[in-house]
N, C-alpha and C positions, 0 to 999 in steps of 0.2 A: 344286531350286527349291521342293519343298513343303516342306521343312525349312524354309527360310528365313522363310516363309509363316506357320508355327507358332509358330516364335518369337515374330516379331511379334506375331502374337496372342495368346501368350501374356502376353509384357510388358507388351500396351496390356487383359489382362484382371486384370495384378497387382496389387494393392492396399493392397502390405506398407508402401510410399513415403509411400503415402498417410495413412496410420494416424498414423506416424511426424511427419508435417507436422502433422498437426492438433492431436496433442498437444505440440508442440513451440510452437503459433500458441495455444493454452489458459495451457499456462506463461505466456509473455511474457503475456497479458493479465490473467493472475492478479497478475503482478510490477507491471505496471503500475499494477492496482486498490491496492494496497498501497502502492505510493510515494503515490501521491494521496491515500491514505488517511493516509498519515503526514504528508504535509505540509500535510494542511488543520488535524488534530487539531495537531500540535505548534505550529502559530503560538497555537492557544488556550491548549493547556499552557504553553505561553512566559507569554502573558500570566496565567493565573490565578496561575503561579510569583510570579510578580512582585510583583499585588496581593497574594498571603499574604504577603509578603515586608515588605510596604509595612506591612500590621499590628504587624506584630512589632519593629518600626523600625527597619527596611531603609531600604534609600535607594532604593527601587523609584521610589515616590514616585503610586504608582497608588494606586484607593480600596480598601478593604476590601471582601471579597465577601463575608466572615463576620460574622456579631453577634458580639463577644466575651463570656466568661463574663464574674459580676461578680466584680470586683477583678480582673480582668486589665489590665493599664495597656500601652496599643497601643505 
């Protein structure tokens, strides 16, 4: 009976589970900060693509975000 008693308290004084969870609960919200991070930043990169795009006479069809040099013909 007092074996059985030690265990338990040994298990409910272990910690190793625990470690293991929390670095596990850090990853996913590292991953998560970085998707959000990517999909706010690439809707803007989408769009300034487009506008340099539009300078250069693309068919973006956005406005220019750059001054061009002179004699550069848009």
């Amino acid at each position: 009976m007092k074996t059985s008693i030690q265990k338990i308290q040994r298990f409910i004084r272990d910690e190793d589970g625990a470690v293991a969870i929390e670095y596990g609960l850090l990853a996913v919200l590292i991953a998560l900060a970085l998707a959000a991070g990517a999909t706010i930043l690439g809707g803007g990169l989408s769009k300034l693509f487009t506008d340099i795009g539009a300078c250069f006479g693309g068919s973006g069809g956005g406005t220019c975000p750059v001054t061009m040099p002179a004699g550069v013909k848009p």
